[in-house]
N, C-alpha and C positions, 0 to 999 in steps of 0.2 A: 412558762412559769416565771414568778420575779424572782429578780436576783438582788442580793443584799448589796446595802450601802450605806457601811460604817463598820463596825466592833461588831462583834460576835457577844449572842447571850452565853451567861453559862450556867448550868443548874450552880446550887449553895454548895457543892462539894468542887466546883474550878471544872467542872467536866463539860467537857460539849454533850448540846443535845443531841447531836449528830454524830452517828460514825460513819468510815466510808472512804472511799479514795480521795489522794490530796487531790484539790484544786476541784472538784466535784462539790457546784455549787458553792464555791467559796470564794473570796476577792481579800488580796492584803493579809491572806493567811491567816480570815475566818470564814465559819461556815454561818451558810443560811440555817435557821432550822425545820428543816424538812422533814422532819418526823411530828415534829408539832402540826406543817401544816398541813401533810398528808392523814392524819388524826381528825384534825378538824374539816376540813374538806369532807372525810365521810360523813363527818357529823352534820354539817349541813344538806349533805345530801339524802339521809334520813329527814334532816329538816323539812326538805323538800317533800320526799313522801308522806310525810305523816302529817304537815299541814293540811296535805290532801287528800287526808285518808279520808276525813268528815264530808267534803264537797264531791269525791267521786261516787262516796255512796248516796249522795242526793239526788246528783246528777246521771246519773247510772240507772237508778229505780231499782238499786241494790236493797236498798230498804224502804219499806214501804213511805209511799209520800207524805202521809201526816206527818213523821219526824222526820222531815227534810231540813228543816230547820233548826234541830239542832245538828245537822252537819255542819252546817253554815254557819253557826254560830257555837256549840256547846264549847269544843275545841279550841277557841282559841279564848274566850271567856276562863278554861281551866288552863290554856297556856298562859294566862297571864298570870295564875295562881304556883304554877310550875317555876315560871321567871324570879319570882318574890322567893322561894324554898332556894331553887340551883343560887341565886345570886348571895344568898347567905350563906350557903353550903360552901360557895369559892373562896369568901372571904374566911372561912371559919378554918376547912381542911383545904384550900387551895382548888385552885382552877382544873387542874388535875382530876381529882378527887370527885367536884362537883361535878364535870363531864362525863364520867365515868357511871357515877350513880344515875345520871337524867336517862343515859343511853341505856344501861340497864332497865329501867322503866320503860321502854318501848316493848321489849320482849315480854315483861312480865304485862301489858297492856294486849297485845298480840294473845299470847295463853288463854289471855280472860275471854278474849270475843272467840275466839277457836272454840272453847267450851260452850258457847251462849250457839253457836252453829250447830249442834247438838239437839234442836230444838227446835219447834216450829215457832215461824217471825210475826205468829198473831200472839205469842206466850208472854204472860208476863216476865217471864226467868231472860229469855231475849232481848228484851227491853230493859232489863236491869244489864244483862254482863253488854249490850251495845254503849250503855249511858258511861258504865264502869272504864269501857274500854274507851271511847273519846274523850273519858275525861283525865284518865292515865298517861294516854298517847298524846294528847291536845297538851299537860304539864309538861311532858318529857322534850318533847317536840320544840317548844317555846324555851322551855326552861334551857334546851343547849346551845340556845344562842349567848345566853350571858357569858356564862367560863367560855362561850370562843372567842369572841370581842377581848372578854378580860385577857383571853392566854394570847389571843394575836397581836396585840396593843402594846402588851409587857416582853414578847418576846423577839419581837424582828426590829431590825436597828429602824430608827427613825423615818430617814431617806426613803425607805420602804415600807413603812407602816402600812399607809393610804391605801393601796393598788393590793396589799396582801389581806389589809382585810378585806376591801371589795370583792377581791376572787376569791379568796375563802366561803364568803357568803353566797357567791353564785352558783356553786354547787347544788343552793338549793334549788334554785330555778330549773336546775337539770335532774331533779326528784321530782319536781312538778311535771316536766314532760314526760318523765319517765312512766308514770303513772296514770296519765290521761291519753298515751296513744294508743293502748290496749280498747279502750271506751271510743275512742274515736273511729277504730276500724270497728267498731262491733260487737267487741271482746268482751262484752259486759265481764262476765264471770271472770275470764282470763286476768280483767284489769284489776278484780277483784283480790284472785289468786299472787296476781304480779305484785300487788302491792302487801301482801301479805307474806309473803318472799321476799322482796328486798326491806319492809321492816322487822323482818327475823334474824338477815344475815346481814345487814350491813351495820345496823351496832356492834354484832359480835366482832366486825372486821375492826372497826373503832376503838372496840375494849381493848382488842388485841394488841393490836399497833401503839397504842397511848400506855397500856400495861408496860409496852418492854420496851419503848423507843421514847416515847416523851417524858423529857423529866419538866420539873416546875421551874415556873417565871423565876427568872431570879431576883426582879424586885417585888414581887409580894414574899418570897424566901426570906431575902434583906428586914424587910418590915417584920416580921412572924419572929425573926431570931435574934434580933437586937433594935426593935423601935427603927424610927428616922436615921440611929448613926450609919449604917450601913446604905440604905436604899441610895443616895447620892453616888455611892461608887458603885452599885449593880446599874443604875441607867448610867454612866461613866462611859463604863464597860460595851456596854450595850450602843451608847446610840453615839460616841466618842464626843467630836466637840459642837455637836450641832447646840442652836438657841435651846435654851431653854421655853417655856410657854410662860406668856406674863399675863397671868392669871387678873384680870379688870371689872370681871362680876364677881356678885355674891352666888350662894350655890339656890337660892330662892330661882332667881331668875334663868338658871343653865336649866331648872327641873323646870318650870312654868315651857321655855321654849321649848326641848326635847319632847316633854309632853303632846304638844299640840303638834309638830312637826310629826311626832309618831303617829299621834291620832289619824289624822290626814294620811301619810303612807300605808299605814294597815290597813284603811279603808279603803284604798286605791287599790290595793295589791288585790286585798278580796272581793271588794265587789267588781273590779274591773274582770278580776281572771275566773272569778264562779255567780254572782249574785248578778249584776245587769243581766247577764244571759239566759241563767236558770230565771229569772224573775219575768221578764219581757221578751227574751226572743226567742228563736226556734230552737224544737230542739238540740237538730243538727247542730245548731251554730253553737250552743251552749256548750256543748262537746266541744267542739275543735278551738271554743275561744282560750283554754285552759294549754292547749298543746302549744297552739301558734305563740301565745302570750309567754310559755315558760322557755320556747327555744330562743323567743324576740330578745328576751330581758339577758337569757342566758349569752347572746352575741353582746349587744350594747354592754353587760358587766364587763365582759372583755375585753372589748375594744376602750370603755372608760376606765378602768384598771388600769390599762396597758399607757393608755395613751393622756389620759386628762387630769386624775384624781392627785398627782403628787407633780403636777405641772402647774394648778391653778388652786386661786388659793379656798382653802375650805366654805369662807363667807361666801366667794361668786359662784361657786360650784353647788352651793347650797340653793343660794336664791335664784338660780337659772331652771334647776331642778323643779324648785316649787312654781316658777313663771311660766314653762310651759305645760307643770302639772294642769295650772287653771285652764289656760288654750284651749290643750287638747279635749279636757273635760267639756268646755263652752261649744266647742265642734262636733265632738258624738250628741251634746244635748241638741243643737240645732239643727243636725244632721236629719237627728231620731224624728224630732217632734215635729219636723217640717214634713219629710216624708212617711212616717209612720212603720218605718222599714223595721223585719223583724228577722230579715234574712239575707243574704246577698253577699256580693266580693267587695262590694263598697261598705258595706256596713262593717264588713270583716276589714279588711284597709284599715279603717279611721279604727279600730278597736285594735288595730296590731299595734299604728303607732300611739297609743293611751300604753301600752307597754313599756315606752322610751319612758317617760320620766316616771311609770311605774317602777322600773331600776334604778336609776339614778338617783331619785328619793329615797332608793333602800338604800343606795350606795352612799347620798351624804350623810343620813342619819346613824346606820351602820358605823359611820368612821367617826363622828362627832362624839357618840355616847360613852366609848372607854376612852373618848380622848377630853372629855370635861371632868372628871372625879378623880382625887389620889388615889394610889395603891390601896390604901387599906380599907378604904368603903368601896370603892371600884364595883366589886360585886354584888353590894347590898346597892350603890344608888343608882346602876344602872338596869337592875331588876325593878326597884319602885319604878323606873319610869318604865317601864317593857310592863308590866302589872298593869296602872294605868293606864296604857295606851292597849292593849291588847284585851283588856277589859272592857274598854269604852266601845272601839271598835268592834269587840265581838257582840255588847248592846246594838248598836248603830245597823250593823249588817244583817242581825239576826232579824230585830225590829224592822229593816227595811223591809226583810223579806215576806216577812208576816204581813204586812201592809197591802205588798204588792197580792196577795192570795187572794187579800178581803176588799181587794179592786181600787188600792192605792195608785197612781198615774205616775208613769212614766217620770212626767213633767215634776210631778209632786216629789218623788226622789230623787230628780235630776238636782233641784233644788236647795234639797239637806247636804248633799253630799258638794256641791258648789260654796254652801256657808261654810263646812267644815274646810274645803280645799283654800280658799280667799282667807282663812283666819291662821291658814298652815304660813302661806305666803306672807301675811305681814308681820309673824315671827320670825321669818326669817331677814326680813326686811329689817328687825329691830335688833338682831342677833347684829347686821352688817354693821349698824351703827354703834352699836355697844357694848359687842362682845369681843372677844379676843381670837388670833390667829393658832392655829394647831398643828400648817401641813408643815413637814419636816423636821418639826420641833419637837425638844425632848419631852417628854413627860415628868421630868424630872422638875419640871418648875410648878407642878400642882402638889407635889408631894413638900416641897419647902414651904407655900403658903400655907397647907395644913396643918406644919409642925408649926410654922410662927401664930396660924389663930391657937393651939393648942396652947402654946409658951403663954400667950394673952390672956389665956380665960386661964390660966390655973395661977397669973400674978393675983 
Protein backbone atom coordinates (compact mmCIF):
# COMPACT_ATOMS: atom_id res chain seq x y z
CA UNK A 1 0.00 0.00 0.00
CA UNK A 2 1.50 3.74 -0.29
CA UNK A 3 2.48 5.56 2.28
CA UNK A 4 2.13 9.32 2.87
CA UNK A 5 4.58 12.07 2.25
CA UNK A 6 3.84 15.42 3.85
CA UNK A 7 0.87 16.87 6.23
CA UNK A 8 -2.07 14.97 7.01
CA UNK A 9 -5.73 15.88 5.33
CA UNK A 10 -8.32 16.85 7.81
CA UNK A 11 -12.06 16.90 7.51
CA UNK A 12 -13.45 20.94 8.13
CA UNK A 13 -14.04 20.12 11.80
CA UNK A 14 -9.55 19.56 12.36
CA UNK A 15 -10.50 15.79 12.70
CA UNK A 16 -8.48 13.12 11.01
CA UNK A 17 -9.95 10.93 8.53
CA UNK A 18 -8.59 8.17 10.11
CA UNK A 19 -8.56 6.57 13.47
CA UNK A 20 -6.42 3.78 14.63
CA UNK A 21 -3.27 3.03 16.34
CA UNK A 22 -0.30 5.80 16.51
CA UNK A 23 2.21 5.33 13.89
CA UNK A 24 -0.32 2.96 11.73
CA UNK A 25 0.25 4.22 8.47
CA UNK A 26 1.37 7.53 9.54
CA UNK A 27 4.96 9.45 9.01
CA UNK A 28 5.93 12.84 11.27
CA UNK A 29 2.76 12.34 13.24
CA UNK A 30 0.16 12.22 10.25
CA UNK A 31 -1.97 9.82 9.11
CA UNK A 32 -2.50 8.46 5.44
CA UNK A 33 -6.10 8.48 4.87
CA UNK A 34 -7.09 5.04 4.70
CA UNK A 35 -10.45 4.96 5.10
CA UNK A 36 -10.81 7.17 1.98
CA UNK A 37 -8.91 4.84 0.17
CA UNK A 38 -10.19 1.66 1.31
CA UNK A 39 -13.81 3.42 0.25
CA UNK A 40 -12.71 3.95 -2.96
CA UNK A 41 -10.75 0.86 -3.84
CA UNK A 42 -14.22 -0.88 -3.50
CA UNK A 43 -15.44 1.49 -5.51
CA UNK A 44 -13.42 0.79 -8.31
CA UNK A 45 -13.59 -2.38 -7.95
CA UNK A 46 -17.32 -2.31 -8.61
CA UNK A 47 -15.94 -0.23 -11.25
CA UNK A 48 -14.44 -3.07 -12.58
CA UNK A 49 -17.43 -5.32 -12.40
CA UNK A 50 -19.94 -3.33 -13.76
CA UNK A 51 -17.87 -2.00 -16.73
CA UNK A 52 -18.08 -5.68 -17.45
CA UNK A 53 -21.28 -6.53 -16.74
CA UNK A 54 -22.27 -5.28 -20.63
CA UNK A 55 -19.31 -7.26 -22.32
CA UNK A 56 -19.72 -10.54 -20.28
CA UNK A 57 -23.14 -10.88 -21.28
CA UNK A 58 -22.26 -10.50 -25.03
CA UNK A 59 -19.54 -12.56 -24.72
CA UNK A 60 -21.16 -15.22 -22.68
CA UNK A 61 -24.26 -15.65 -24.98
CA UNK A 62 -25.90 -14.60 -21.86
CA UNK A 63 -28.12 -12.67 -23.95
CA UNK A 64 -29.12 -13.19 -26.95
CA UNK A 65 -26.58 -12.10 -29.89
CA UNK A 66 -28.62 -9.43 -31.63
CA UNK A 67 -28.08 -7.21 -28.56
CA UNK A 68 -24.66 -7.86 -28.13
CA UNK A 69 -23.85 -4.77 -29.06
CA UNK A 70 -25.29 -2.89 -26.75
CA UNK A 71 -23.28 -4.64 -24.23
CA UNK A 72 -20.35 -3.28 -25.84
CA UNK A 73 -21.43 -0.18 -26.26
CA UNK A 74 -24.90 0.92 -24.38
CA UNK A 75 -23.01 1.08 -20.95
CA UNK A 76 -20.50 3.19 -21.30
CA UNK A 77 -22.42 5.59 -23.75
CA UNK A 78 -24.80 5.95 -20.28
CA UNK A 79 -21.37 5.92 -18.25
CA UNK A 80 -20.65 8.94 -19.84
CA UNK A 81 -24.07 10.47 -19.09
CA UNK A 82 -23.53 9.02 -15.40
CA UNK A 83 -19.91 10.88 -15.24
CA UNK A 84 -21.70 14.51 -16.37
CA UNK A 85 -24.67 13.81 -13.11
CA UNK A 86 -21.66 12.25 -10.21
CA UNK A 87 -19.26 15.10 -11.39
CA UNK A 88 -22.00 17.89 -10.47
CA UNK A 89 -23.36 16.01 -7.72
CA UNK A 90 -19.37 16.25 -6.18
CA UNK A 91 -19.13 19.72 -6.82
CA UNK A 92 -22.61 20.55 -5.45
CA UNK A 93 -22.89 18.08 -2.14
CA UNK A 94 -19.18 16.85 -2.13
CA UNK A 95 -17.26 13.96 -3.21
CA UNK A 96 -18.57 12.08 -0.40
CA UNK A 97 -22.06 12.46 -1.30
CA UNK A 98 -21.75 12.01 -5.01
CA UNK A 99 -19.81 8.43 -4.42
CA UNK A 100 -22.19 7.46 -2.34
CA UNK A 101 -25.39 8.11 -4.49
CA UNK A 102 -23.56 6.58 -7.97
CA UNK A 103 -22.80 3.35 -5.74
CA UNK A 104 -26.29 3.25 -4.62
CA UNK A 105 -27.41 3.13 -8.39
CA UNK A 106 -25.73 -0.19 -8.98
CA UNK A 107 -28.08 -1.96 -6.60
CA UNK A 108 -30.90 -0.23 -7.60
CA UNK A 109 -29.64 -1.22 -11.50
CA UNK A 110 -29.05 -4.95 -10.08
CA UNK A 111 -33.07 -4.98 -8.68
CA UNK A 112 -34.23 -3.76 -12.18
CA UNK A 113 -32.52 -6.72 -14.36
CA UNK A 114 -33.37 -9.38 -11.20
CA UNK A 115 -36.94 -8.35 -12.10
CA UNK A 116 -36.63 -8.40 -16.23
CA UNK A 117 -35.05 -12.48 -15.16
CA UNK A 118 -38.68 -13.07 -14.33
CA UNK A 119 -39.37 -13.35 -17.93
CA UNK A 120 -38.71 -15.06 -20.93
CA UNK A 121 -35.39 -13.36 -23.09
CA UNK A 122 -37.56 -13.24 -26.37
CA UNK A 123 -40.18 -10.62 -24.06
CA UNK A 124 -40.31 -7.29 -24.77
CA UNK A 125 -40.54 -6.47 -20.78
CA UNK A 126 -36.71 -8.18 -20.80
CA UNK A 127 -35.51 -6.11 -23.17
CA UNK A 128 -36.83 -3.04 -21.59
CA UNK A 129 -35.57 -3.94 -17.67
CA UNK A 130 -31.88 -5.35 -19.64
CA UNK A 131 -31.74 -1.83 -21.63
CA UNK A 132 -32.88 0.03 -18.00
CA UNK A 133 -30.34 -2.01 -16.28
CA UNK A 134 -27.08 -1.17 -18.44
CA UNK A 135 -27.96 1.91 -18.59
CA UNK A 136 -28.29 2.44 -14.66
CA UNK A 137 -25.19 0.20 -13.94
CA UNK A 138 -23.16 1.73 -17.22
CA UNK A 139 -24.09 5.65 -15.19
CA UNK A 140 -23.27 4.42 -11.86
CA UNK A 141 -20.26 2.45 -13.00
CA UNK A 142 -18.51 5.50 -14.94
CA UNK A 143 -20.11 8.11 -12.87
CA UNK A 144 -17.68 6.67 -9.72
CA UNK A 145 -14.74 7.39 -11.12
CA UNK A 146 -15.26 11.16 -10.91
CA UNK A 147 -15.74 11.69 -6.83
CA UNK A 148 -12.77 9.15 -6.71
CA UNK A 149 -10.13 11.02 -8.77
CA UNK A 150 -11.73 14.21 -7.10
CA UNK A 151 -11.70 12.64 -3.30
CA UNK A 152 -7.97 10.91 -4.03
CA UNK A 153 -6.49 14.18 -5.59
CA UNK A 154 -7.94 16.43 -2.61
CA UNK A 155 -7.20 14.07 -0.09
CA UNK A 156 -3.52 12.34 0.07
CA UNK A 157 -0.60 14.78 0.50
CA UNK A 158 1.11 15.56 -2.74
CA UNK A 159 4.37 13.35 -2.71
CA UNK A 160 1.72 10.75 -2.87
CA UNK A 161 -0.91 11.59 -4.92
CA UNK A 162 0.36 9.79 -8.28
CA UNK A 163 0.87 6.13 -7.20
CA UNK A 164 -2.50 6.55 -4.79
CA UNK A 165 -4.52 7.39 -7.47
CA UNK A 166 -3.08 4.86 -9.98
CA UNK A 167 -3.68 2.00 -7.29
CA UNK A 168 -6.86 3.20 -6.32
CA UNK A 169 -8.04 2.82 -9.83
CA UNK A 170 -6.65 -0.62 -10.33
CA UNK A 171 -8.91 -2.10 -8.39
CA UNK A 172 -10.77 -2.07 -11.30
CA UNK A 173 -8.86 -4.20 -13.41
CA UNK A 174 -9.11 -6.76 -10.48
CA UNK A 175 -13.31 -6.55 -11.00
CA UNK A 176 -12.64 -7.13 -14.56
CA UNK A 177 -10.84 -10.38 -13.75
CA UNK A 178 -12.93 -11.15 -11.35
CA UNK A 179 -15.79 -11.41 -13.40
CA UNK A 180 -14.41 -12.96 -16.67
CA UNK A 181 -12.87 -16.10 -14.95
CA UNK A 182 -16.16 -17.58 -14.16
CA UNK A 183 -16.72 -17.36 -18.34
CA UNK A 184 -13.50 -18.60 -18.90
CA UNK A 185 -13.65 -21.91 -17.09
CA UNK A 186 -17.23 -22.41 -18.41
CA UNK A 187 -19.19 -20.95 -15.83
CA UNK A 188 -21.45 -19.12 -18.12
CA UNK A 189 -24.21 -18.84 -15.63
CA UNK A 190 -21.90 -18.93 -12.52
CA UNK A 191 -20.12 -15.82 -14.10
CA UNK A 192 -23.42 -14.46 -14.60
CA UNK A 193 -24.52 -15.08 -10.84
CA UNK A 194 -20.71 -13.97 -9.74
CA UNK A 195 -21.25 -10.78 -11.22
CA UNK A 196 -24.33 -10.26 -9.89
CA UNK A 197 -23.19 -10.88 -6.31
CA UNK A 198 -20.29 -8.91 -6.25
CA UNK A 199 -22.44 -5.74 -7.81
CA UNK A 200 -24.99 -6.34 -4.82
CA UNK A 201 -22.45 -6.55 -2.15
CA UNK A 202 -19.75 -4.76 -2.85
CA UNK A 203 -21.29 -1.11 -3.04
CA UNK A 204 -23.07 -1.92 0.05
CA UNK A 205 -19.46 -2.70 1.46
CA UNK A 206 -18.51 0.96 0.08
CA UNK A 207 -21.68 2.85 1.42
CA UNK A 208 -20.64 1.31 4.58
CA UNK A 209 -17.20 2.14 5.07
CA UNK A 210 -17.44 5.81 3.23
CA UNK A 211 -20.90 6.25 5.56
CA UNK A 212 -18.83 5.99 8.93
CA UNK A 213 -15.07 6.29 8.17
CA UNK A 214 -14.68 8.79 5.36
CA UNK A 215 -15.13 12.19 5.98
CA UNK A 216 -14.77 15.12 3.14
CA UNK A 217 -11.84 16.72 1.22
CA UNK A 218 -10.87 19.24 3.14
CA UNK A 219 -10.22 21.64 0.25
CA UNK A 220 -13.47 21.41 -1.45
CA UNK A 221 -14.86 21.91 2.42
CA UNK A 222 -12.44 25.06 2.50
CA UNK A 223 -14.06 26.41 -0.88
CA UNK A 224 -18.00 25.32 0.16
CA UNK A 225 -17.48 27.26 3.62
CA UNK A 226 -15.69 30.53 3.00
CA UNK A 227 -14.70 30.91 -1.13
CA UNK A 228 -10.80 30.83 -1.94
CA UNK A 229 -9.96 32.34 1.89
CA UNK A 230 -9.58 29.22 3.30
CA UNK A 231 -8.57 26.49 0.52
CA UNK A 232 -4.71 27.86 0.58
CA UNK A 233 -4.47 26.64 4.20
CA UNK A 234 -6.53 23.19 3.58
CA UNK A 235 -3.86 22.29 0.79
CA UNK A 236 -1.18 23.92 3.52
CA UNK A 237 -2.22 21.28 5.56
CA UNK A 238 -2.37 18.82 3.26
CA UNK A 239 0.48 18.76 0.92
CA UNK A 240 2.95 21.17 3.44
CA UNK A 241 5.73 22.93 1.55
CA UNK A 242 5.71 21.20 -1.77
CA UNK A 243 5.68 23.54 -5.31
CA UNK A 244 2.79 24.70 -6.02
CA UNK A 245 1.51 23.99 -9.97
CA UNK A 246 2.07 26.89 -12.34
CA UNK A 247 -0.75 26.66 -14.18
CA UNK A 248 0.76 27.87 -18.27
CA UNK A 249 -2.47 26.82 -20.41
CA UNK A 250 -5.82 28.06 -20.69
CA UNK A 251 -8.56 25.56 -19.56
CA UNK A 252 -9.65 25.33 -23.66
CA UNK A 253 -6.67 23.52 -24.41
CA UNK A 254 -6.28 21.05 -20.87
CA UNK A 255 -10.11 19.92 -22.15
CA UNK A 256 -9.25 19.58 -26.01
CA UNK A 257 -5.91 17.27 -24.77
CA UNK A 258 -7.69 15.09 -21.95
CA UNK A 259 -10.43 14.58 -24.39
CA UNK A 260 -8.48 12.94 -27.11
CA UNK A 261 -6.07 11.30 -24.67
CA UNK A 262 -9.41 9.74 -23.19
CA UNK A 263 -10.85 8.96 -26.41
CA UNK A 264 -7.79 6.78 -27.23
CA UNK A 265 -7.62 5.10 -23.71
CA UNK A 266 -11.31 3.95 -23.53
CA UNK A 267 -10.97 2.67 -26.86
CA UNK A 268 -7.98 0.76 -26.09
CA UNK A 269 -9.24 -0.46 -22.82
CA UNK A 270 -12.49 -1.82 -24.54
CA UNK A 271 -11.86 -2.96 -27.63
CA UNK A 272 -8.58 -4.34 -26.64
CA UNK A 273 -10.17 -6.37 -23.55
CA UNK A 274 -13.92 -7.24 -25.21
CA UNK A 275 -14.38 -5.85 -29.01
CA UNK A 276 -11.06 -7.30 -31.25
CA UNK A 277 -11.83 -10.63 -29.72
CA UNK A 278 -15.58 -10.77 -29.61
CA UNK A 279 -15.37 -9.17 -33.15
CA UNK A 280 -12.53 -11.30 -35.07
CA UNK A 281 -11.31 -14.15 -33.05
CA UNK A 282 -12.21 -17.32 -31.44
CA UNK A 283 -14.28 -17.74 -29.28
CA UNK A 284 -12.14 -19.21 -26.65
CA UNK A 285 -9.71 -16.49 -27.09
CA UNK A 286 -12.42 -13.85 -26.70
CA UNK A 287 -13.05 -15.28 -23.29
CA UNK A 288 -9.62 -15.41 -21.78
CA UNK A 289 -8.56 -12.04 -23.66
CA UNK A 290 -10.79 -10.16 -20.73
CA UNK A 291 -9.22 -12.40 -17.81
CA UNK A 292 -5.34 -12.37 -19.04
CA UNK A 293 -5.84 -8.51 -19.87
CA UNK A 294 -7.39 -7.53 -16.41
CA UNK A 295 -4.79 -9.53 -14.23
CA UNK A 296 -1.81 -8.06 -16.89
CA UNK A 297 -2.96 -4.25 -16.31
CA UNK A 298 -3.86 -5.19 -12.59
CA UNK A 299 0.37 -6.16 -12.07
CA UNK A 300 1.73 -3.38 -14.40
CA UNK A 301 -0.88 -0.73 -12.13
CA UNK A 302 1.35 -1.95 -9.49
CA UNK A 303 4.40 -2.23 -10.22
CA UNK A 304 3.84 1.66 -12.19
CA UNK A 305 2.28 2.97 -8.89
CA UNK A 306 4.77 1.53 -6.83
CA UNK A 307 7.78 2.19 -8.78
CA UNK A 308 7.38 5.03 -11.71
CA UNK A 309 4.33 7.28 -11.48
CA UNK A 310 5.77 9.85 -8.83
CA UNK A 311 9.40 9.23 -9.99
CA UNK A 312 8.92 10.57 -13.57
CA UNK A 313 7.48 13.31 -14.49
CA UNK A 314 3.72 13.35 -15.58
CA UNK A 315 4.71 14.80 -19.47
CA UNK A 316 7.28 11.69 -20.09
CA UNK A 317 5.16 9.27 -18.44
CA UNK A 318 2.34 10.44 -20.49
CA UNK A 319 4.01 10.45 -23.80
CA UNK A 320 5.80 7.03 -23.27
CA UNK A 321 2.31 5.62 -22.38
CA UNK A 322 0.72 6.89 -25.59
CA UNK A 323 4.37 5.90 -27.77
CA UNK A 324 3.97 2.36 -27.16
CA UNK A 325 0.20 2.60 -27.21
CA UNK A 326 0.78 3.16 -31.05
CA UNK A 327 3.60 0.04 -31.28
CA UNK A 328 1.95 -2.34 -29.86
CA UNK A 329 -1.31 -1.50 -31.62
CA UNK A 330 0.98 -1.58 -35.27
CA UNK A 331 2.28 -5.22 -34.06
CA UNK A 332 -1.24 -6.93 -33.27
CA UNK A 333 -2.29 -5.09 -36.71
CA UNK A 334 0.55 -6.80 -38.64
CA UNK A 335 0.77 -9.71 -36.56
CA UNK A 336 -3.32 -10.23 -37.37
CA UNK A 337 -3.23 -9.26 -41.03
CA UNK A 338 -0.06 -11.06 -42.13
CA UNK A 339 -1.10 -14.33 -40.53
CA UNK A 340 -4.70 -14.13 -40.43
CA UNK A 341 -4.58 -15.72 -36.86
CA UNK A 342 -7.72 -16.02 -34.93
CA UNK A 343 -6.38 -18.13 -32.22
CA UNK A 344 -3.25 -19.25 -30.59
CA UNK A 345 -0.46 -18.44 -27.63
CA UNK A 346 1.06 -16.07 -30.08
CA UNK A 347 -1.88 -14.22 -30.91
CA UNK A 348 -2.59 -14.26 -27.03
CA UNK A 349 1.28 -12.96 -26.22
CA UNK A 350 1.05 -9.79 -28.48
CA UNK A 351 -2.69 -9.17 -27.11
CA UNK A 352 -1.34 -9.47 -23.28
CA UNK A 353 1.30 -7.00 -23.88
CA UNK A 354 -1.49 -4.41 -25.78
CA UNK A 355 -2.49 -4.50 -22.05
CA UNK A 356 0.88 -2.67 -20.74
CA UNK A 357 0.05 0.70 -22.16
CA UNK A 358 -3.58 -0.43 -21.83
CA UNK A 359 -2.83 0.60 -17.96
CA UNK A 360 -0.46 2.92 -18.20
CA UNK A 361 -2.77 5.15 -20.25
CA UNK A 362 -5.35 4.77 -17.67
CA UNK A 363 -2.76 5.48 -15.15
CA UNK A 364 -1.47 8.83 -16.99
CA UNK A 365 -4.88 10.13 -17.71
CA UNK A 366 -6.31 8.92 -14.38
CA UNK A 367 -3.81 11.20 -12.58
CA UNK A 368 -3.78 14.24 -15.18
CA UNK A 369 -7.63 14.77 -15.03
CA UNK A 370 -8.17 15.87 -11.07
CA UNK A 371 -4.81 17.19 -11.49
CA UNK A 372 -5.72 19.99 -14.25
CA UNK A 373 -9.02 21.81 -12.73
CA UNK A 374 -9.51 23.77 -9.23
CA UNK A 375 -11.36 22.77 -6.39
CA UNK A 376 -14.59 24.02 -7.25
CA UNK A 377 -15.35 22.85 -10.73
CA UNK A 378 -12.94 19.63 -10.11
CA UNK A 379 -16.12 17.70 -10.34
CA UNK A 380 -18.10 19.28 -13.08
CA UNK A 381 -14.81 19.70 -15.63
CA UNK A 382 -13.57 16.37 -15.01
CA UNK A 383 -17.04 14.74 -15.74
CA UNK A 384 -17.47 16.95 -19.08
CA UNK A 385 -14.37 15.39 -20.11
CA UNK A 386 -15.04 11.47 -18.84
CA UNK A 387 -18.83 12.34 -20.76
CA UNK A 388 -17.09 13.15 -24.01
CA UNK A 389 -14.71 10.70 -24.11
CA UNK A 390 -16.84 7.75 -22.79
CA UNK A 391 -19.38 8.89 -25.12
CA UNK A 392 -17.37 8.98 -28.09
CA UNK A 393 -15.77 5.80 -27.30
CA UNK A 394 -18.73 4.05 -26.55
CA UNK A 395 -19.84 5.46 -30.54
CA UNK A 396 -16.54 4.25 -31.81
CA UNK A 397 -16.73 0.53 -30.14
CA UNK A 398 -20.31 0.03 -30.57
CA UNK A 399 -20.04 1.04 -34.33
CA UNK A 400 -16.84 -0.98 -34.75
CA UNK A 401 -18.68 -3.82 -33.64
CA UNK A 402 -21.70 -3.56 -35.85
CA UNK A 403 -19.30 -3.21 -38.75
CA UNK A 404 -17.43 -5.99 -37.95
CA UNK A 405 -21.12 -8.41 -38.02
CA UNK A 406 -21.98 -6.79 -41.49
CA UNK A 407 -18.40 -8.09 -42.68
CA UNK A 408 -16.28 -4.98 -41.86
CA UNK A 409 -12.26 -6.27 -42.10
CA UNK A 410 -10.11 -6.65 -39.70
CA UNK A 411 -7.71 -4.31 -41.49
CA UNK A 412 -10.70 -1.74 -41.81
CA UNK A 413 -10.82 -1.48 -37.95
CA UNK A 414 -7.32 -1.87 -37.43
CA UNK A 415 -7.16 1.46 -39.10
CA UNK A 416 -9.88 3.82 -37.25
CA UNK A 417 -8.72 2.71 -34.06
CA UNK A 418 -4.76 3.52 -35.20
CA UNK A 419 -6.10 7.30 -36.39
CA UNK A 420 -7.62 7.61 -33.15
CA UNK A 421 -4.34 5.97 -31.18
CA UNK A 422 -1.70 8.44 -33.55
CA UNK A 423 -4.10 11.66 -32.65
CA UNK A 424 -3.99 10.43 -28.81
CA UNK A 425 0.02 10.55 -29.18
CA UNK A 426 0.37 13.89 -30.71
CA UNK A 427 -1.60 15.49 -27.84
CA UNK A 428 0.46 14.34 -25.85
CA UNK A 429 3.31 15.26 -27.57
CA UNK A 430 1.79 18.95 -27.57
CA UNK A 431 0.73 18.61 -23.76
CA UNK A 432 5.15 18.07 -23.42
CA UNK A 433 5.63 21.21 -25.04
CA UNK A 434 3.02 23.45 -23.64
CA UNK A 435 1.61 22.20 -20.89
CA UNK A 436 2.60 22.32 -17.39
CA UNK A 437 4.16 19.92 -14.57
CA UNK A 438 1.74 18.14 -11.83
CA UNK A 439 3.87 15.29 -10.12
CA UNK A 440 4.48 16.16 -6.51
CA UNK A 441 3.03 19.43 -6.86
CA UNK A 442 0.37 21.01 -4.82
CA UNK A 443 -2.71 21.61 -6.29
CA UNK A 444 -2.97 24.55 -4.64
CA UNK A 445 -1.66 26.53 -7.45
CA UNK A 446 -4.82 25.97 -9.80
CA UNK A 447 -7.10 27.09 -7.23
CA UNK A 448 -5.04 30.71 -6.91
CA UNK A 449 -5.26 31.16 -10.78
CA UNK A 450 -8.97 30.49 -10.60
CA UNK A 451 -9.50 33.14 -7.96
CA UNK A 452 -7.05 35.69 -9.87
CA UNK A 453 -9.24 34.99 -13.53
CA UNK A 454 -12.18 35.38 -11.02
CA UNK A 455 -10.81 38.93 -9.36
CA UNK A 456 -10.24 39.80 -13.46
CA UNK A 457 -13.58 39.22 -14.76
CA UNK A 458 -15.55 40.80 -12.05
CA UNK A 459 -13.01 44.18 -12.28
Amino acid sequence: MVQPNGSSNSSPANEPLTSGPKNSGERNGTKYPWAVFVALAMGMLVYGVAESYGPVFAIGGIIPAKYAFLGLSLPYIAGGVGALLSGGLADRIGRKGSFMITSGMIVVGIAIYALGQLTPNTSSIYLVTLIISFILIGMAAIGLETPVLSMMAEAVPAQSRGKSLVIVQNFGNIGVGITFIPLLLGFSRFSNEAALILLFFAPLVALAIAWRLMSESAPWSAIKRSGNMDVEDAWQEQDGKAEKVRVSVGLPMRFLILILIGVAQDVAFVYFSYGVGYDYFSLGTAEIIPVVGGLTMAVVGVVAGFLFVDKVSRKSFTIFSYGILVVLWALLWGYVAISHATTGLLLLAVMTLLFIPGEITWASRGMLEPELFPTLKRGTYVSLVRFTVWVTAGVITGSLTLLAERGFSFNGSATVVMVVFVVSLAMTILWQRRGFETKSMSLSGLDAKAKKASEEMSK
